[in-house]
C-alpha positions in Angstrom: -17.9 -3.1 2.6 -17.0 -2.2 -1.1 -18.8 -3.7 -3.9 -16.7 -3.9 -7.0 -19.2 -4.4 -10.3 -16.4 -5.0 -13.3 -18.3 -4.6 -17.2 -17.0 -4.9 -21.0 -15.8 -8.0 -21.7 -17.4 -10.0 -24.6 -15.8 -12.1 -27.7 -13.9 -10.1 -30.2 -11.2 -11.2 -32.9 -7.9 -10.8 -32.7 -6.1 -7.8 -33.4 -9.8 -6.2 -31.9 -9.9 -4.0 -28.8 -12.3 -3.5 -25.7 -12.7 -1.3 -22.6 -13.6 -2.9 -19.4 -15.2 -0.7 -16.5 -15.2 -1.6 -12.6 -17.3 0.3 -11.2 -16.9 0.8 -7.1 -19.3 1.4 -4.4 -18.5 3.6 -1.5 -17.2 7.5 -0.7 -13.5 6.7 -0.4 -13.0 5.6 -3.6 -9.9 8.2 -4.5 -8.1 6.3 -1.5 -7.8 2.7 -3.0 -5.5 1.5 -4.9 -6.7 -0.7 -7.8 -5.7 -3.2 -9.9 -7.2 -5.9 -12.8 -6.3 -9.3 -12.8 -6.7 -12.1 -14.9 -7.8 -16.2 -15.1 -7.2 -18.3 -18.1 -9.3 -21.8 -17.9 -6.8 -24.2 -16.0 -4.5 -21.5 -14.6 -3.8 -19.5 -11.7 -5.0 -15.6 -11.6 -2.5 -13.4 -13.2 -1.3 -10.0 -12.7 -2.4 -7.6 -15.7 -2.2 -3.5 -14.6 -2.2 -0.9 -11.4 -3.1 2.5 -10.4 -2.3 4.3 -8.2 -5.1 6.6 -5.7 -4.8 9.6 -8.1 -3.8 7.7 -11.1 -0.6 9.0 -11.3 1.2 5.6 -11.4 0.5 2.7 -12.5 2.5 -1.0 -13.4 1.6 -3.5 -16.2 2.5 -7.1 -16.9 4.7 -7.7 -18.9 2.5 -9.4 -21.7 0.6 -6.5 -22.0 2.8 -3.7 -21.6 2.4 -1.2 -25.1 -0.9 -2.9 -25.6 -3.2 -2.1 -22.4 -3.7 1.1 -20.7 -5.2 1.0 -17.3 -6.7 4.3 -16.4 -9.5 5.7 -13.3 -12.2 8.2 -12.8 -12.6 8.9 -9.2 -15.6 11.5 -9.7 -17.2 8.3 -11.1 -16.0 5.8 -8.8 -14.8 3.6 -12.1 -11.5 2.0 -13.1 -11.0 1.0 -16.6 -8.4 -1.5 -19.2 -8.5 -0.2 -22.0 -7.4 -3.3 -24.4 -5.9 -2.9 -27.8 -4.0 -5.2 -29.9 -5.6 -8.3 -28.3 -4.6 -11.8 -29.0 -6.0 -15.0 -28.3 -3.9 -15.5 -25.0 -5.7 -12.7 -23.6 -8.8 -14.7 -22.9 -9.7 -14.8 -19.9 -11.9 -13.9 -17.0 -10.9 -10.3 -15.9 -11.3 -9.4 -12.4 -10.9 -6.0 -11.1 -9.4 -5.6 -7.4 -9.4 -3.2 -4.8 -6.6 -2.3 -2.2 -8.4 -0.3 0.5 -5.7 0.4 2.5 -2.5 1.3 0.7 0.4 2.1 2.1 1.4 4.4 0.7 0.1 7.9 -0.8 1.2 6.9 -4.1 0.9 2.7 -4.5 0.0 0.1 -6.8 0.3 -3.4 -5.7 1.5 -6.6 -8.2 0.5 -9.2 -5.8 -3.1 -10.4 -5.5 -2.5 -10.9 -1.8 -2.4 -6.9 -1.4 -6.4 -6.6 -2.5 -9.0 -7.2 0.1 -12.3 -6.7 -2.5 -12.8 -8.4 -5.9 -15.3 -8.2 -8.4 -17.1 -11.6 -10.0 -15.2 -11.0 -12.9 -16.3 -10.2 -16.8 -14.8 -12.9 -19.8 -13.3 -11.9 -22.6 -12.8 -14.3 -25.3 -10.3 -13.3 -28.2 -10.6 -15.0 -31.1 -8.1 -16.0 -33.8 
């Protein structure tokens, strides 16, 4: 069982910036893949950024490509989006997910069907 606990999100103007933190439990940690997702009120949960295991590669819708930077620490068991440039359509609920499984030694998933934990999910609210 992995408990993902995600952290950060808050209201903030436009053109304003946040970092939000999951934070993972368990000792395999370096072996999941990650990824953050997103939920605006009335829509389906969207795509936002992945990492690889190590960190070395990662993928990024393309709304927020140049603007967020998805990162992980896996001494600390934490993935991070780092959020810059924000603008109103950014509000949402952020969820961070977990792959547990990959296939690969180097993956990142897109689809939120790949993930088998999710956080409860931490709301960001840009305003204009």
């Amino acid at each position: 069982q992995v408990q993902l606990v995600e952290s950060g999100g808050r209201l903030v103007q436009a053109g304003g910036s946040l970092r939000l933190s999951c934070a993972a439990s368990g000792r395999t940690f370096s072996s999941y893949a990650m990824g953050w997702f997103r939920q605006a009120p009335g829509k389906d949960r969207r795509f936002v950024a992945a990492i690889s295991q190590s960190g070395g590669s990662t993928r990024y819708a393309d709304s927020v490509k140049g603007r967020f930077s998805i990162s992980r620490d896996n001494a600390e068991n934490t993935v991070y989006l780092q959020m810059n440039s924000l603008k109103p359509e950014d509000t949402a609920v952020y969820y961070c997910a977990a792959n547990t499984r990959p296939r690969y030694r180097s993956a990142y998933y897109v689809s939120q069907y790949e993930y088998d934990y999710w956080g409860q999910g931490t709301q960001v609210t840009v305003s204009s």
